[in-house]
TORBALUM-995859 format. One line per field, with one value per residue (C-alpha): residue number from 1; residue in three letters; x, y, z. Coordinates in Angstrom, 1 decimal, decimal comma. Example, Ala and Ser with C-alpha at 12.3 -4.5 7.8 and 13.67 -1.06 7.14 Angstrom:
<nodes>
seq <- c(1; 2)
type <- c(ALA; SER)
east <- c(12,3; 13,7)
north <- c(-4,5; -1,1)
up <- c(7,8; 7,1)
</nodes>
This chain:
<nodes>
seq <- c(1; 2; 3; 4; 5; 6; 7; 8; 9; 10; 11; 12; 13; 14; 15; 16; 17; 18; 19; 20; 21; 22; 23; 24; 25; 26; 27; 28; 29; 30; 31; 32; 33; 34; 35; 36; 37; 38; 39; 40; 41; 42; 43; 44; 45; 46; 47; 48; 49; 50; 51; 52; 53; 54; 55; 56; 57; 58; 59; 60; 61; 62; 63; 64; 65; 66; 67; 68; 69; 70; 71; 72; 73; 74; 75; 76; 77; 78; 79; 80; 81; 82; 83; 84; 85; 86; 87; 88; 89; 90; 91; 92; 93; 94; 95; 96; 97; 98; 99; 100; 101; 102; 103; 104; 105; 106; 107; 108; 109; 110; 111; 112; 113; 114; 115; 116; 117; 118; 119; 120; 121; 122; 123; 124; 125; 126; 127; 128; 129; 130; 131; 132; 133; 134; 135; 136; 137; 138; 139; 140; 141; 142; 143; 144; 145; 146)
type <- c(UNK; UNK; UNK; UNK; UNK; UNK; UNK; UNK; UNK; UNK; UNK; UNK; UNK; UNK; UNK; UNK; UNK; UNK; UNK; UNK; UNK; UNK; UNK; UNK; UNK; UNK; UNK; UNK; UNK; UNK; UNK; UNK; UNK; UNK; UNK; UNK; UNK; UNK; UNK; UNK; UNK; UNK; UNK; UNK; UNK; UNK; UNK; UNK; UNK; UNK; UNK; UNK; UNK; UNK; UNK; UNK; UNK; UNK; UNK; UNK; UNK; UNK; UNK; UNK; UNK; UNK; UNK; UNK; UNK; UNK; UNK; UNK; UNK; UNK; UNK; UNK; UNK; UNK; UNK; UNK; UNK; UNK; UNK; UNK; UNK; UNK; UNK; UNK; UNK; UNK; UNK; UNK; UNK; UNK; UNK; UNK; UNK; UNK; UNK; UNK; UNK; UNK; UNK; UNK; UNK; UNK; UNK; UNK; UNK; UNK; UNK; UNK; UNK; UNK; UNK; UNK; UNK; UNK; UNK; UNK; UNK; UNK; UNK; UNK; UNK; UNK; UNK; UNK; UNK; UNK; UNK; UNK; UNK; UNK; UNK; UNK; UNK; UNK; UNK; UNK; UNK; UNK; UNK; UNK; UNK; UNK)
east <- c(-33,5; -34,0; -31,1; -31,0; -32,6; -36,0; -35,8; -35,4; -38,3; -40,7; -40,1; -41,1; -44,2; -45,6; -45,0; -42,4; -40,2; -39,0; -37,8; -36,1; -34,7; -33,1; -31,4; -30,3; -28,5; -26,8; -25,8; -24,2; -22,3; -21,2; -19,9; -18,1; -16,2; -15,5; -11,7; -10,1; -7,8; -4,1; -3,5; -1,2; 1,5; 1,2; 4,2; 6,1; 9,4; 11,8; 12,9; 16,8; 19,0; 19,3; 15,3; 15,0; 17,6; 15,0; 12,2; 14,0; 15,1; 11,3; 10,1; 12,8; 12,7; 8,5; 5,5; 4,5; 2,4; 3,6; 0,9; 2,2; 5,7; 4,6; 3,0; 6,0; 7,9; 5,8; 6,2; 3,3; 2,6; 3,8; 7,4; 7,5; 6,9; 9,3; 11,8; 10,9; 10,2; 12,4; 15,7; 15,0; 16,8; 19,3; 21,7; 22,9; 23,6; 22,3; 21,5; 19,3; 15,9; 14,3; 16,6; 16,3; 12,6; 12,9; 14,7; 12,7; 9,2; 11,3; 12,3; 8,8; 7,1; 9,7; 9,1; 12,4; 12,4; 13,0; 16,6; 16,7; 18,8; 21,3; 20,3; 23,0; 22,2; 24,2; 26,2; 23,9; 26,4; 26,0; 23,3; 21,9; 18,1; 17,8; 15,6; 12,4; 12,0; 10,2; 6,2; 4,9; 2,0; 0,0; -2,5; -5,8; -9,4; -11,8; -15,5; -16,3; -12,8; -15,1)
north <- c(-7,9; -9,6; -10,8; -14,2; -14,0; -11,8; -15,3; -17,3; -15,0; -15,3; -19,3; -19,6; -17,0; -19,3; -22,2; -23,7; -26,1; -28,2; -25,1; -24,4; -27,5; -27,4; -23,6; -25,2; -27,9; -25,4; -23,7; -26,3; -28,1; -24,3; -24,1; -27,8; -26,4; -22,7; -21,7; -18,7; -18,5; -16,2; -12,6; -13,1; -11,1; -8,4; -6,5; -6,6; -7,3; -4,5; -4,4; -5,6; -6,8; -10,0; -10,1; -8,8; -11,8; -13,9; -12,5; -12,8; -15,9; -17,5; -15,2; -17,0; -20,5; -21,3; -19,6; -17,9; -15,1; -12,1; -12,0; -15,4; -14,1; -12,0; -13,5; -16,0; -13,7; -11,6; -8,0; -6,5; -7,1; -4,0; -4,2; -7,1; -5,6; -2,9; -5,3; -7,6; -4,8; -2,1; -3,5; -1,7; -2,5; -4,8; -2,4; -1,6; 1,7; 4,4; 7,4; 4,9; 6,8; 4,2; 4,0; 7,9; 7,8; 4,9; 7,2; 10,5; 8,3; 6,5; 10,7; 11,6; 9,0; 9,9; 13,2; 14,8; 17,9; 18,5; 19,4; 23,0; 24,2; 26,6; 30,1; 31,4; 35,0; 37,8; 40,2; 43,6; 46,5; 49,4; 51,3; 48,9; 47,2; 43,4; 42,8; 41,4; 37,6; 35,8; 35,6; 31,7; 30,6; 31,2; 28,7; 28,2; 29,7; 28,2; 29,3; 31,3; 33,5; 35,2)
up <- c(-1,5; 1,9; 4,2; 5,7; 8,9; 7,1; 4,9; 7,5; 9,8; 6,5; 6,7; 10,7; 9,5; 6,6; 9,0; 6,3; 8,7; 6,3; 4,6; 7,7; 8,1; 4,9; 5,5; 9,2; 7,2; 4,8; 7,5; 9,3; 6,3; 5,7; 9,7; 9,0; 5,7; 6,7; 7,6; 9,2; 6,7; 8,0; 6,4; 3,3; 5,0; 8,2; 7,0; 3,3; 3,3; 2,7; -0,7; -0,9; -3,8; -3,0; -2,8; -6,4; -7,7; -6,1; -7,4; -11,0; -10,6; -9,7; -12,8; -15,0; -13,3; -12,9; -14,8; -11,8; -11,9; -10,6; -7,7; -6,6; -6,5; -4,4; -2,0; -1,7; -1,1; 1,1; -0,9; -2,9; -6,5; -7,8; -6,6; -8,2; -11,9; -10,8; -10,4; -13,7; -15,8; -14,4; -12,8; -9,7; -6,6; -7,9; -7,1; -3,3; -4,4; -2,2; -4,9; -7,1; -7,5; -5,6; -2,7; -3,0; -2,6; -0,1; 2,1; 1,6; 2,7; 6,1; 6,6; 6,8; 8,3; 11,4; 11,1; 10,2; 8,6; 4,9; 4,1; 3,0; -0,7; 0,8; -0,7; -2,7; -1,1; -2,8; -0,6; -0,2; -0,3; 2,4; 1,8; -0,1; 0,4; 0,7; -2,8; -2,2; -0,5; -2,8; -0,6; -0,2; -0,4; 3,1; 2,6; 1,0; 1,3; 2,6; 2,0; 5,0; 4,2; 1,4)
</nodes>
């Protein structure tokens, strides 16, 4: 398959100009109607209650598709179903698996550690050896280990 300009390069070859006065008038009604149309959104909005009523209410009130909700109200498409379908985040309350998992992905993305299960470690009488700790996982091998 040939790209424009080898079409257009093949036209000037075989001498075809009114071939190439026809692609340079495509091309210039194509200039005339071409837009830079704006990003749909540069950031999502962050998912709130008060959001997710809104959401409902333009599912209940027009036929909007779920993609056009969400692009009016500038989150993506599939917090949208997790609202319609789901329920989530209608609630403010802070233990809701979602708010949960809202605030484990802001942890990491600043970089704080992972908060530790306290060990329930058992009292080693005198005399007595510590048993064992269980041995993690030290990484993976990678073909030249072998």
């Amino acid at each position: 398959m040939a790209t424009l300009k080898e079409f257009e390069e093949a036209l000037r070859e075989h001498g075809m100009n009114m071939a190439l006065a026809l692609l340079e008038r495509l091309r210039e009604r194509d200039r005339a109607t071409r837009t830079v149309k704006p990003a749909r959104r540069l950031t999502g909005q962050k998912m709130t209650p008060d959001l997710a009523r809104q959401i409902l209410e333009l599912h209940a009130s027009t036929g909007m598709t779920q993609q056009e909700i969400a692009f009016k109200v500038g989150v993506n498409q599939g917090r949208v179903n997790e609202v319609i379908k789901r329920g989530k985040w209608l609630t403010d309350d802070p233990h809701a698996p979602e708010a949960v998992a809202r605030d484990k992905a802001v942890a990491r993305l600043r970089g704080d550690p992972k908060p530790r299960k306290a060990a329930s470690a058992k009292p080693v009488k005198a005399g007595e050896k510590a048993p064992p700790r269980a041995r993690r996982n030290q990484g993976q091998l990678a073909f030249g280990d072998l």
